[in-house]
DSSP file (Angstrom, degrees, kcal/mol; ACC not computed):
  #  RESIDUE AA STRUCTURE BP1 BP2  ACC     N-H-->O    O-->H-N    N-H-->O    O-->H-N    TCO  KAPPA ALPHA  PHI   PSI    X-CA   Y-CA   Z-CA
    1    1 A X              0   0    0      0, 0.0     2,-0.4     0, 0.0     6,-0.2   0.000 360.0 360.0 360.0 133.6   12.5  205.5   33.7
    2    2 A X  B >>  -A    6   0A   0      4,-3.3     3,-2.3     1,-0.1     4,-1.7  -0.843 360.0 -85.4-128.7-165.8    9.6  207.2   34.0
    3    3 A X  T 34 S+     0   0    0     -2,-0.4    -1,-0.1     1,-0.3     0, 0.0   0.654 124.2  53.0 -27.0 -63.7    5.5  207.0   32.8
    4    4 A X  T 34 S-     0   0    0      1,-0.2    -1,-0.3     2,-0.1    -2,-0.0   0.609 117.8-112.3 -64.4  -9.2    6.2  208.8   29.5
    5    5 A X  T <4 S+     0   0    0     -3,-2.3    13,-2.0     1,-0.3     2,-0.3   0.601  78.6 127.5  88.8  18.7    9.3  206.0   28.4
    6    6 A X  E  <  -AB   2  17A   0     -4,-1.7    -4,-3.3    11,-0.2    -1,-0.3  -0.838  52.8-145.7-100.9 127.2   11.9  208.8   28.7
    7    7 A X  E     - B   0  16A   0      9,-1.2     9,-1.7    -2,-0.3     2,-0.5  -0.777   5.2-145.2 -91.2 159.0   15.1  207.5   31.3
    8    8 A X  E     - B   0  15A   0     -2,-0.3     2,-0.2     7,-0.2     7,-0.2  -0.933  10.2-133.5-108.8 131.0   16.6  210.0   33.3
    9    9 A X        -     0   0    0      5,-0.6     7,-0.0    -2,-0.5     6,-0.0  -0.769  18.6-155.8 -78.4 135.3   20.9  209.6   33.9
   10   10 A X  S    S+     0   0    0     -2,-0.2    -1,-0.1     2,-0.1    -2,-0.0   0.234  91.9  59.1-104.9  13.3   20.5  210.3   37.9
   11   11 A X  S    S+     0   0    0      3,-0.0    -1,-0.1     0, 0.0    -2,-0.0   0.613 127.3   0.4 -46.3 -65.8   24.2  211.3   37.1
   12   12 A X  S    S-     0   0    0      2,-0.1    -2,-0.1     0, 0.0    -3,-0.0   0.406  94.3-121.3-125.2  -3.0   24.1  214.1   34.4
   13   13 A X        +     0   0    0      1,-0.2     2,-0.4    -5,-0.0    -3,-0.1   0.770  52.8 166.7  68.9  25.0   20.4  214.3   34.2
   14   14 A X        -     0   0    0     -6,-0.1    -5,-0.6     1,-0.1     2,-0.3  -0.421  30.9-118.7 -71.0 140.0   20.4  213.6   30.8
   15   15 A X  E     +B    8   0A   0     -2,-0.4     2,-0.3    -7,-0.2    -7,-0.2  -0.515  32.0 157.8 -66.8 125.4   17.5  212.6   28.3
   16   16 A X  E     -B    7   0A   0     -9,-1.7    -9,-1.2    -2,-0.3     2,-0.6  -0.998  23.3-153.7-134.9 149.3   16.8  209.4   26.2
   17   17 A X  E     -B    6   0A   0     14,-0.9   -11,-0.2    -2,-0.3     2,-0.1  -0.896  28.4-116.5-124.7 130.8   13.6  208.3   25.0
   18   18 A X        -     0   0    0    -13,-2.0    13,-0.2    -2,-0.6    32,-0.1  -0.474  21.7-161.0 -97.9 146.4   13.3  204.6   24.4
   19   19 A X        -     0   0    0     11,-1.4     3,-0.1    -2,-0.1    -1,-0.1  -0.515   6.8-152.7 -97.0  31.0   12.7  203.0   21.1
   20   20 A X        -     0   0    0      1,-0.2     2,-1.0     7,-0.1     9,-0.2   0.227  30.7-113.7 -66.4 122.7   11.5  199.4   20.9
   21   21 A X    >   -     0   0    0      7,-1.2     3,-2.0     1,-0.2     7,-0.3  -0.567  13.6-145.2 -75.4 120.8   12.5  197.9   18.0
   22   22 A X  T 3  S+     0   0    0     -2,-1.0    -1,-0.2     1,-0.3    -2,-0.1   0.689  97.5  42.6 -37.2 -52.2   10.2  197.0   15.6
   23   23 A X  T 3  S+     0   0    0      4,-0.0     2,-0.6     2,-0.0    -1,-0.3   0.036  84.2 135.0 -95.3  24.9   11.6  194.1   14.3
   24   24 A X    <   -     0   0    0     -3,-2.0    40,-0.0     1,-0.2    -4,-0.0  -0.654  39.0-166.2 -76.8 112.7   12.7  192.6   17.8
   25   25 A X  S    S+     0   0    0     -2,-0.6    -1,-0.2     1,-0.2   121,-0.1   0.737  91.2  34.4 -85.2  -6.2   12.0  189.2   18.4
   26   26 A X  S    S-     0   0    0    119,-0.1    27,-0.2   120,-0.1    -1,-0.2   0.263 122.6 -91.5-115.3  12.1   12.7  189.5   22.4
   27   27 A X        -     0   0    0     -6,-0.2    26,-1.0     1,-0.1     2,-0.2   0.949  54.5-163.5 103.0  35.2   11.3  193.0   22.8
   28   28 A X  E     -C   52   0B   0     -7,-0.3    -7,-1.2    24,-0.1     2,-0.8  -0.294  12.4-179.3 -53.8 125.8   14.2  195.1   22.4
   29   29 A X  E     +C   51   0B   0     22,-1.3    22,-0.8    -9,-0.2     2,-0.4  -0.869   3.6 171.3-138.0 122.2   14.2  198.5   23.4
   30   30 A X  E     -C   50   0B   0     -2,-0.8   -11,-1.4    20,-0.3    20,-0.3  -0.952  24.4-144.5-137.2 146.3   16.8  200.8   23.1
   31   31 A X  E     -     0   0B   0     18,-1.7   -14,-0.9    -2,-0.4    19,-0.1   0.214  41.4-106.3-123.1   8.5   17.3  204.5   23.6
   32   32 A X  E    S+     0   0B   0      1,-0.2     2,-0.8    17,-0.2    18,-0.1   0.215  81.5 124.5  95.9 -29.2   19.8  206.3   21.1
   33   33 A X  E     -     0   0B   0     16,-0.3    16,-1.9     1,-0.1    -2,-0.2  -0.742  57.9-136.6 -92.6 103.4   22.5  206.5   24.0
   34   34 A X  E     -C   48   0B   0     -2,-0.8    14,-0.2    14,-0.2     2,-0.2  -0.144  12.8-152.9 -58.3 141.9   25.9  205.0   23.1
   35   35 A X  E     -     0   0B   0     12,-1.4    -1,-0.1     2,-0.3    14,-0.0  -0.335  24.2-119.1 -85.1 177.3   27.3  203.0   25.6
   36   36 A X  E    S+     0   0B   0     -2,-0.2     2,-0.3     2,-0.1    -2,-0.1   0.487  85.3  99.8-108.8  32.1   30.7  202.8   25.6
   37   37 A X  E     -     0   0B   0     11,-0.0    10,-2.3     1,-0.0    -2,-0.3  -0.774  68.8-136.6 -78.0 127.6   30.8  199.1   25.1
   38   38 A X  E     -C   46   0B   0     -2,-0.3     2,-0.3     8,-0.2     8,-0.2  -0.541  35.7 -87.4 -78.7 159.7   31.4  198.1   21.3
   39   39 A X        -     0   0    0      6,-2.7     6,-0.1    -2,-0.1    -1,-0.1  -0.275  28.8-139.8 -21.2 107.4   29.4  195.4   19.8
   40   40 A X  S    S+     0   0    0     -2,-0.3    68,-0.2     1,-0.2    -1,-0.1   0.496 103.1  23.2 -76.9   7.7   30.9  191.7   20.3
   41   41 A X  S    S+     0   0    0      4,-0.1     2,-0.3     1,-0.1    -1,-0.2   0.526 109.3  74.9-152.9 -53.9   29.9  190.9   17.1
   42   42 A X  S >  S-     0   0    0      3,-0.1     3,-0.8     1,-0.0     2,-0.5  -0.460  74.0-122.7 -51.6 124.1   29.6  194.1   14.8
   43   43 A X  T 3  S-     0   0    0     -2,-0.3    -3,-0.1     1,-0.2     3,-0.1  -0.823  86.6  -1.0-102.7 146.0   32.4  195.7   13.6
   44   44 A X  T 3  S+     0   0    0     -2,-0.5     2,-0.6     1,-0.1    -1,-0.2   0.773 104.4 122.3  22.1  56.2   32.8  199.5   14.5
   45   45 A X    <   -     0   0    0     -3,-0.8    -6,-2.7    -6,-0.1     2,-0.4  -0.902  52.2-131.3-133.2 132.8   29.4  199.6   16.5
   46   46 A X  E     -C   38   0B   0     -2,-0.6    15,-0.3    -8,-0.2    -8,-0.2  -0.725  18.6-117.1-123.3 158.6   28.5  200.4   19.5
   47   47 A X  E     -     0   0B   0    -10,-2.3   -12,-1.4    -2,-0.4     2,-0.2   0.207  31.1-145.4 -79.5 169.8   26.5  199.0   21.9
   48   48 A X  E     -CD  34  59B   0     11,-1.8    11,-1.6   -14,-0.2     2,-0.3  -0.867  27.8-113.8-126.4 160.4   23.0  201.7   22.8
   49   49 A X  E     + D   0  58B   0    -16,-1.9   -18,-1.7    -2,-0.2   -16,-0.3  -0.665  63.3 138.3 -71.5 146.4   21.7  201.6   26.9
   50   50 A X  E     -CD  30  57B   0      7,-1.5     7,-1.2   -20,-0.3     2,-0.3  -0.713  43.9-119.7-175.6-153.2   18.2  200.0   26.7
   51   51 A X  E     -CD  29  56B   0    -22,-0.8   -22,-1.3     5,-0.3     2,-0.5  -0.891   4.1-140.2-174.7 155.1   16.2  197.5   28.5
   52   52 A X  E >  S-CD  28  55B   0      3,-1.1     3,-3.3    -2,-0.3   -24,-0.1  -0.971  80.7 -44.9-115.2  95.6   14.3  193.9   28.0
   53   53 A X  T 3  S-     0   0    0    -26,-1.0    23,-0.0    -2,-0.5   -27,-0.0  -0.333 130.6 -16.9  65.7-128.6   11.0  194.1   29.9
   54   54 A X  T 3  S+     0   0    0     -3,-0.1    -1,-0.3    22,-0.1     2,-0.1   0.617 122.6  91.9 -99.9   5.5   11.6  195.5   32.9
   55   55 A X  E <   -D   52   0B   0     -3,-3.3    -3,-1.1    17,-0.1     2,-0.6  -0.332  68.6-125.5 -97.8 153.4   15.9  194.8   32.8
   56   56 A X  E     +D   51   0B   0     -5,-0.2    -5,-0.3    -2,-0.1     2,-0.2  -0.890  38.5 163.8-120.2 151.5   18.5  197.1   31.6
   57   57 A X  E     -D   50   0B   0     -7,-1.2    -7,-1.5    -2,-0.6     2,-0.6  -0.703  40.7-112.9-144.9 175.2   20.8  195.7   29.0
   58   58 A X  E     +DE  49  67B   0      9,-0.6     9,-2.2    -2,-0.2     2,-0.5  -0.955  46.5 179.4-119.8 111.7   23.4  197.0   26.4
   59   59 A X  E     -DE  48  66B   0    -11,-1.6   -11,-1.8    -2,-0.6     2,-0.5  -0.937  24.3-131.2-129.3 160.5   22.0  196.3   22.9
   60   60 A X     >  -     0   0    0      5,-4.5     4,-1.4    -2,-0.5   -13,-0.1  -0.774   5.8-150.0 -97.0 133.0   22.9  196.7   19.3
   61   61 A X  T  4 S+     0   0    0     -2,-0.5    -1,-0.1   -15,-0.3   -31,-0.0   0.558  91.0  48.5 -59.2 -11.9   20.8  198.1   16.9
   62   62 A X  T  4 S+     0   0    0      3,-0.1    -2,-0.0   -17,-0.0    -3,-0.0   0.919 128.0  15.5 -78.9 -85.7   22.3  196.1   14.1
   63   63 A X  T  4 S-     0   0    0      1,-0.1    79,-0.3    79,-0.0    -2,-0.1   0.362  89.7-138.0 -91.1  -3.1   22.5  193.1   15.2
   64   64 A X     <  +     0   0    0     -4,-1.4    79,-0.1     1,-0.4    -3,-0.1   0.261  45.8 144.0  81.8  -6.9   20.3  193.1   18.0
   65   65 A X        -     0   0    0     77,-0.1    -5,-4.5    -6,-0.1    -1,-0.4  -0.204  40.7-137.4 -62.6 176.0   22.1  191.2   20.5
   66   66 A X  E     -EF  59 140B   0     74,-1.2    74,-2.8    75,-0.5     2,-0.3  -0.951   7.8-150.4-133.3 147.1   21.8  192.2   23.7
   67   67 A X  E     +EF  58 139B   0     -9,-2.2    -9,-0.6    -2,-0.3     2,-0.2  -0.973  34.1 149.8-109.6 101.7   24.8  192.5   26.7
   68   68 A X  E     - F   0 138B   0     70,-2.4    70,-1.1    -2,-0.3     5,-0.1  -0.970  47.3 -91.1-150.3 146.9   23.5  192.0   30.7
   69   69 A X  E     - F   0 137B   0     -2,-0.2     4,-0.3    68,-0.2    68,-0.2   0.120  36.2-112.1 -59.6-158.0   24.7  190.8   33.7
   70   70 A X  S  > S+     0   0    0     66,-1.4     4,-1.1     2,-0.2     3,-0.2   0.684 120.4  51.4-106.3 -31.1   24.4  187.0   34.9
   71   71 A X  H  > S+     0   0    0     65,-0.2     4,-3.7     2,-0.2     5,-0.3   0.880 114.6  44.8 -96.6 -71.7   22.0  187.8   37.6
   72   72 A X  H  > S+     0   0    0      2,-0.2     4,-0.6     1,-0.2    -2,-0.2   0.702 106.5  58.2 -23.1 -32.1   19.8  189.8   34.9
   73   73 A X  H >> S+     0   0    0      2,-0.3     4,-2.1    -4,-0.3     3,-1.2   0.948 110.3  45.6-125.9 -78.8   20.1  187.1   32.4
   74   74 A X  H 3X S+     0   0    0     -4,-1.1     4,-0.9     1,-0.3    -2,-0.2   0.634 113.9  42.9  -4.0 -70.4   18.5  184.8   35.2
   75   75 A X  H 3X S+     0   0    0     -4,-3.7     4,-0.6     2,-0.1    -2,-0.3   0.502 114.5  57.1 -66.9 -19.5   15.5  187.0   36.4
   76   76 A X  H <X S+     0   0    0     -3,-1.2     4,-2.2    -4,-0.6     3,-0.5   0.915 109.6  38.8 -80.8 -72.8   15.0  187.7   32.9
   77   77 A X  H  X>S+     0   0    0     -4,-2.1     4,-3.0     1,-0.2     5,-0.8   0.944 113.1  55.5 -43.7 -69.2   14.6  183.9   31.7
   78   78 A X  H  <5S+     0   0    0     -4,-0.9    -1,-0.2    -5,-0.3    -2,-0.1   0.765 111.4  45.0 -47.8 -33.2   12.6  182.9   34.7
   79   79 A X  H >X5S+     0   0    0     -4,-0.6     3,-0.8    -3,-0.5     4,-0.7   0.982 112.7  52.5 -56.2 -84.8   10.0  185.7   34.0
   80   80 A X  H ><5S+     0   0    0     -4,-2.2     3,-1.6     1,-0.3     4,-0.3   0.765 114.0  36.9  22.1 -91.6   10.0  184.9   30.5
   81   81 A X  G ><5S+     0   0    0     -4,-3.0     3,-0.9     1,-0.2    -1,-0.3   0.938 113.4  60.6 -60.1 -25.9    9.2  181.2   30.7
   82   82 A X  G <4<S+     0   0    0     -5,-0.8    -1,-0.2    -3,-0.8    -2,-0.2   0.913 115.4  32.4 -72.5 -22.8    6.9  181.8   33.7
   83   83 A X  G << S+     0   0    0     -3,-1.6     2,-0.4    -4,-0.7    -1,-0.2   0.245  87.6 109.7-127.2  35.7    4.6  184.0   31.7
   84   84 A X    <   -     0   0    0     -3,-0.9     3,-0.0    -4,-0.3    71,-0.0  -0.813  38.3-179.6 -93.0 166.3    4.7  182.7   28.2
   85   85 A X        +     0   0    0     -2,-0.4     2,-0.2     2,-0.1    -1,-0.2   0.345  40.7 106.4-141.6  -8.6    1.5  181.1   27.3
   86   86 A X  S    S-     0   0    0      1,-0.2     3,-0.1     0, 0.0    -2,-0.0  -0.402  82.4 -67.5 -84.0 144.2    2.1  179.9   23.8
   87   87 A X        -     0   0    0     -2,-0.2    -1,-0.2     1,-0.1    -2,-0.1  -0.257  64.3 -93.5 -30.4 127.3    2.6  176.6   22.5
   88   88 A X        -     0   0    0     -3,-0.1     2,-0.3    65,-0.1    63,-0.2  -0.125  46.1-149.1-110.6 135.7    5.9  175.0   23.6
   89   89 A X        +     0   0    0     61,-3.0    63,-0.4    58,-0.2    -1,-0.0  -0.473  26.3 174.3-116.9 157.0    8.9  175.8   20.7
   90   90 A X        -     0   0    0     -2,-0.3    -1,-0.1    61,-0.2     2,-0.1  -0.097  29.1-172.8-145.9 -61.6   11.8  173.5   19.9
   91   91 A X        -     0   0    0      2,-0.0     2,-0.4    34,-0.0    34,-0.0  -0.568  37.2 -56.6 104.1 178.7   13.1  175.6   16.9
   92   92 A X        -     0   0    0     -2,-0.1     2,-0.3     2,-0.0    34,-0.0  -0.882  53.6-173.3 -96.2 136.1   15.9  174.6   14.5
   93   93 A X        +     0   0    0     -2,-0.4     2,-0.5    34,-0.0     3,-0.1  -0.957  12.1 175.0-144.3 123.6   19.1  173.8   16.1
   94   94 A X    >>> -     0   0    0     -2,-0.3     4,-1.7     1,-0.1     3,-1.5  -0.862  19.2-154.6-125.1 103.3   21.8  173.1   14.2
   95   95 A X  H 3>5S+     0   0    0     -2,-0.5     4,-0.8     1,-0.2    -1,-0.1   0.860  90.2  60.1 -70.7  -3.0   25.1  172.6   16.4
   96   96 A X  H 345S+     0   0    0      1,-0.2    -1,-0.2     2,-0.2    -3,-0.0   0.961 120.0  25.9 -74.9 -33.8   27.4  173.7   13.6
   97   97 A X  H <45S+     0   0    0     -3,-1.5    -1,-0.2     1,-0.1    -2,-0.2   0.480 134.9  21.9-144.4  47.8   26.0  176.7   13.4
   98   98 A X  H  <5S+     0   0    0     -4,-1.7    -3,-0.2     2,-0.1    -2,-0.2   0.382  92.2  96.8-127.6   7.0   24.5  177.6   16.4
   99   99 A X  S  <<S-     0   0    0     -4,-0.8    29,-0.1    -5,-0.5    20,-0.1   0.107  91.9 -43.7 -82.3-162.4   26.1  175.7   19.1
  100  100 A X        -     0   0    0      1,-0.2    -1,-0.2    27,-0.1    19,-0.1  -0.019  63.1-107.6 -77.8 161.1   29.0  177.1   21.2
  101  101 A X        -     0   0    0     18,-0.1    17,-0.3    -3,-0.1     2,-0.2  -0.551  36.5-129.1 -81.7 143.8   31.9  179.1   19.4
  102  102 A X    >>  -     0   0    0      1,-0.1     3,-2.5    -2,-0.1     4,-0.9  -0.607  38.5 -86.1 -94.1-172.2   35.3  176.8   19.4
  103  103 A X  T 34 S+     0   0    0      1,-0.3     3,-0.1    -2,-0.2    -1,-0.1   0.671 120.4  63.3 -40.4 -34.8   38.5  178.6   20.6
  104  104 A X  T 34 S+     0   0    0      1,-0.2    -1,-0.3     0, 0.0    -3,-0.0   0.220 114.1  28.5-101.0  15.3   39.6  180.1   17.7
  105  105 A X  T <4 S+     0   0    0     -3,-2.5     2,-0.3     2,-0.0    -1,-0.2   0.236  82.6 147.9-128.6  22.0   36.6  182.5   17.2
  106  106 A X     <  -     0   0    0     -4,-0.9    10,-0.1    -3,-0.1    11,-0.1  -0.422  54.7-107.2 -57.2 123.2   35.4  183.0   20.9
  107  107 A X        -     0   0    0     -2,-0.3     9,-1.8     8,-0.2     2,-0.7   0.355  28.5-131.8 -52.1 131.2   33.9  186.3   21.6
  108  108 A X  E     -I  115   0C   0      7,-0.2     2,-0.7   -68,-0.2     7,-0.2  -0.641  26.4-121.5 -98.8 145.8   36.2  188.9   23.9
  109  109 A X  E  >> -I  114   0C   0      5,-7.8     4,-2.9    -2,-0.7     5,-0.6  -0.603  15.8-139.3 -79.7 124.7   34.3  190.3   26.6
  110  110 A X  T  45S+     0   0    0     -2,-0.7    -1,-0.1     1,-0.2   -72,-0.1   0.656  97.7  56.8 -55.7 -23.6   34.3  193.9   26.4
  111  111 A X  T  45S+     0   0    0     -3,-0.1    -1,-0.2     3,-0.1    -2,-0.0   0.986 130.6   7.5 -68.8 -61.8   34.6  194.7   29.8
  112  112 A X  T  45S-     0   0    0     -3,-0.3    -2,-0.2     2,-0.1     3,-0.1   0.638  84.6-130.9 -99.9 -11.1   38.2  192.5   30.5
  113  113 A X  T  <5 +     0   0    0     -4,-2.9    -3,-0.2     1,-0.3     2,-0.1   0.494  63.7 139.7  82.8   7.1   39.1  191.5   26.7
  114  114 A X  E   <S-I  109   0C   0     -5,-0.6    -5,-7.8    -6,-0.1     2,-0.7  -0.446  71.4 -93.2 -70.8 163.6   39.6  187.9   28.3
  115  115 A X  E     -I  108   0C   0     -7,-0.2     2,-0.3    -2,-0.1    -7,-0.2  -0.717  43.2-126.4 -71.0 130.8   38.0  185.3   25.8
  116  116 A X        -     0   0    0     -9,-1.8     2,-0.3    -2,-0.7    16,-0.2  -0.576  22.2-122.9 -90.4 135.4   34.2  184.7   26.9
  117  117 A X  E     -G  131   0B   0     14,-1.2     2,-0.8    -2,-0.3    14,-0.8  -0.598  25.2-151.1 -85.0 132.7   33.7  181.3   27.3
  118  118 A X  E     +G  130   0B   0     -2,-0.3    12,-0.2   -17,-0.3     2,-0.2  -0.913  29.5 148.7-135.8 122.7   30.5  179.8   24.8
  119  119 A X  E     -G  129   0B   0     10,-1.2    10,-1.1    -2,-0.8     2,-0.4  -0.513  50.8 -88.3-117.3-171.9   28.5  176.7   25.9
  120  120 A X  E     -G  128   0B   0      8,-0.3     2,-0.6    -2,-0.2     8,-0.2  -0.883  52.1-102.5-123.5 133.7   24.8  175.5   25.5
  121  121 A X        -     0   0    0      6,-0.7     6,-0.2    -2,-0.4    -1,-0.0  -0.325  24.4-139.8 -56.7 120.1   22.6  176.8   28.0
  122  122 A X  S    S+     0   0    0     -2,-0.6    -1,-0.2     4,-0.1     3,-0.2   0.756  78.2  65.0 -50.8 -25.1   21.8  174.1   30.7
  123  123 A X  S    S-     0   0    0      1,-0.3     2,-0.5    30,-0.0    30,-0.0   0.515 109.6 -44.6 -82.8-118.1   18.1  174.9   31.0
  124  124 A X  S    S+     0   0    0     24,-0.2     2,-0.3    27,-0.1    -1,-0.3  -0.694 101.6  61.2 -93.1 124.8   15.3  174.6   28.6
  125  125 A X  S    S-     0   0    0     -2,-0.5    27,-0.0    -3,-0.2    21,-0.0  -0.906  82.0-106.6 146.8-163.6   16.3  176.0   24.9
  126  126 A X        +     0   0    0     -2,-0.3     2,-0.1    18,-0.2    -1,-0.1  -0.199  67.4 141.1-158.3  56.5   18.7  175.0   22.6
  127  127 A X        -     0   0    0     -6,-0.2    -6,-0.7    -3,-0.1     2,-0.4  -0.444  46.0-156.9 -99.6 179.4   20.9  177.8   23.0
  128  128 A X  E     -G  120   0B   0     -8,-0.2    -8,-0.3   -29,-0.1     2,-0.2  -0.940  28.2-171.9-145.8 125.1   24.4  178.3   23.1
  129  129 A X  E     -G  119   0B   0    -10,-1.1   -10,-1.2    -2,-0.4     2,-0.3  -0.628  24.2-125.4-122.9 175.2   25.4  181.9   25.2
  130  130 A X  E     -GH 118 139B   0      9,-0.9     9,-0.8   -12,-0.2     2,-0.2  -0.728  31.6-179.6 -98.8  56.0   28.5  183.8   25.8
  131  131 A X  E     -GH 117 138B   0    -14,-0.8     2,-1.3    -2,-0.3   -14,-1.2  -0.595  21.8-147.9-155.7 122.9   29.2  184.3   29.5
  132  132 A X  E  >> - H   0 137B   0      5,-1.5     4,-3.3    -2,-0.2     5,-0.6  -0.629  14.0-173.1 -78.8  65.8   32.5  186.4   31.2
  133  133 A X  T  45S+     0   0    0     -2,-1.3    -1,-0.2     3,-0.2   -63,-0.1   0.898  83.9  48.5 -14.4 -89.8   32.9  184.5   34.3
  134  134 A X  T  45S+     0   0    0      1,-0.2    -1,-0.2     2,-0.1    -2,-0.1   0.889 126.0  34.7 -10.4 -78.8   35.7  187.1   35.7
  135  135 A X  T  45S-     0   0    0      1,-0.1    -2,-0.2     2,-0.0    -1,-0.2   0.824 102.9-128.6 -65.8 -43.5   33.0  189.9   34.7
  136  136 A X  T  <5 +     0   0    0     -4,-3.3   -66,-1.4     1,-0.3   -65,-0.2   0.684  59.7 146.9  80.8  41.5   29.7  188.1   35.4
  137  137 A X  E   < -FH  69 132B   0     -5,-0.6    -5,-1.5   -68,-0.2     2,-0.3  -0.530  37.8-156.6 -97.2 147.7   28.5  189.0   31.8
  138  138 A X  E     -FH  68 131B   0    -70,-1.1   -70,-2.4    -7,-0.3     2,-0.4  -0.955   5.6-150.2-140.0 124.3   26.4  187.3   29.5
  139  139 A X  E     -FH  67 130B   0     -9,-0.8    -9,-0.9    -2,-0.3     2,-0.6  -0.760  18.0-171.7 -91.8 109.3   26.3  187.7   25.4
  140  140 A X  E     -F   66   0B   0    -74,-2.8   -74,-1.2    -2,-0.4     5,-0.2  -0.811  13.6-135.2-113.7  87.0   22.8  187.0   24.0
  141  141 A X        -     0   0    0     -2,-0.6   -75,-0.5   -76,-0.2     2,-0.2   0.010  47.9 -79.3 -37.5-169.2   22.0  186.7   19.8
  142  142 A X  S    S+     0   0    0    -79,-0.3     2,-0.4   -77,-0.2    -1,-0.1  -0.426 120.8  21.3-107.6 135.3   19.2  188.3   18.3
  143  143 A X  S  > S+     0   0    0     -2,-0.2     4,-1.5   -79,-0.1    -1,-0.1  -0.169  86.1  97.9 121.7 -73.9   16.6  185.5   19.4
  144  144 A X  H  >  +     0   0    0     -2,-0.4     4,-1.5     2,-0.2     5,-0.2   0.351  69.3  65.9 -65.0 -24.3   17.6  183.7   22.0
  145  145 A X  H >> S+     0   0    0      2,-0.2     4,-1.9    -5,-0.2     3,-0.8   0.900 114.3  45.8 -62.6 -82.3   15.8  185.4   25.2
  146  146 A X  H 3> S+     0   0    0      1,-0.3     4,-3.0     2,-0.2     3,-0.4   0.615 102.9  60.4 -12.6 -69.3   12.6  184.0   23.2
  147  147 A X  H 3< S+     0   0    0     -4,-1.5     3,-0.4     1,-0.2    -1,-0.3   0.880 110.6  36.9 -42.5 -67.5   13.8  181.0   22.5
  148  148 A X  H << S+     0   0    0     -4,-1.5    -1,-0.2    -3,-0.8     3,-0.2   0.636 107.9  61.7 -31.8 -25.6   14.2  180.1   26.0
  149  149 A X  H  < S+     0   0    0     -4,-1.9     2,-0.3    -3,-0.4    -1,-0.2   0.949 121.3  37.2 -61.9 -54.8   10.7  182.1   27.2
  150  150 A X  S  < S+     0   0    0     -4,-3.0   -61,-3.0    -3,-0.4     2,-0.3   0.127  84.3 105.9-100.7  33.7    9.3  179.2   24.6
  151  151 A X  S    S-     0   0    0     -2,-0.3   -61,-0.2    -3,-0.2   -27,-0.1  -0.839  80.0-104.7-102.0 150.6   11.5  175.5   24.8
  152  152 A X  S    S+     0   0    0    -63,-0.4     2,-0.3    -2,-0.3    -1,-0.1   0.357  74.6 106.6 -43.7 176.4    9.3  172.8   26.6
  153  153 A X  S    S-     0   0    0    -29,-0.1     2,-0.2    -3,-0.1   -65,-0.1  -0.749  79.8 -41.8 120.7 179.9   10.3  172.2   30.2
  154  154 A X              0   0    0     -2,-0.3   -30,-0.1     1,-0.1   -72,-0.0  -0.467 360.0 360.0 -76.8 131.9    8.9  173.2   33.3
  155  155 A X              0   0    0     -2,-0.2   -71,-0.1   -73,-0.1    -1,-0.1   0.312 360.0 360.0-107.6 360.0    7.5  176.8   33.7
């Protein structure tokens, strides 16, 4: 990416000029350039190439989740909480309907179409994420990097 916000494909040399969405509560940014990954969540949509900070991610413009590896997902978080400065969040948590998907409506991971497994994040938050083991993928609502920059805990 360079100075001006434009990425370059170092593949086909193609143009995209990134977009941060207005109404992003983690800082979305996304560039107009379909992935081919659909939506996990959206029906007939497909995921745009884009970035979180400095990480590059697959997000939807609808719904605003975002799709990154496990490693990403990780360095992401750890920045996040390390440089938030605001007053410590707890949020509304309701596990019926935000805690982990049961079997019969878990997410398929776009990459291998296995069922993505959805648990509550172990660290600080009160999330519940999506995560492709096999793939090393991780499924993020509209939200949830934030929540985690801001649950109490250790920075």
């Amino acid at each position: 990416m360079g100075r001006s916000g434009r990425y370059y494909c170092d593949y086909c040399s193609r143009l995209a000029v990134k977009t941060p969405l207005a109404n992003s509560s983690d800082g979305l940014v996304l560039t107009g350039t379909l992935s081919d990954t659909p939506c996990l969540t959206c029906d007939d949509t497909q995921l745009e190439i884009g970035s979180i900070d400095t990480h590059s991610i697959e997000g939807c413009r609808k719904c605003q989740g975002v799709l990154l590896n496990q490693a990403t997902f990780a360095t992401l978080v750890r920045e996040r909480r390390k440089s938030y400065v605001g007053p410590d969040q707890t949020g509304e948590f309701a596990p019926a309907l935000d805690g982990p998907r049961d079997h019969h409506s878990r997410l398929a991971c776009p990459k291998c179409c296995l069922s993505m497994d959805s648990f509550f994040y172990a660290g600080p938050g009160r999330v519940a994420i999506d995560s492709c083991s096999r793939c090393e993928t991780v499924w993020l609502d509209c939200g949830e990097v934030t929540s985690l920059a801001e649950a109490p805990g250790l920075r």
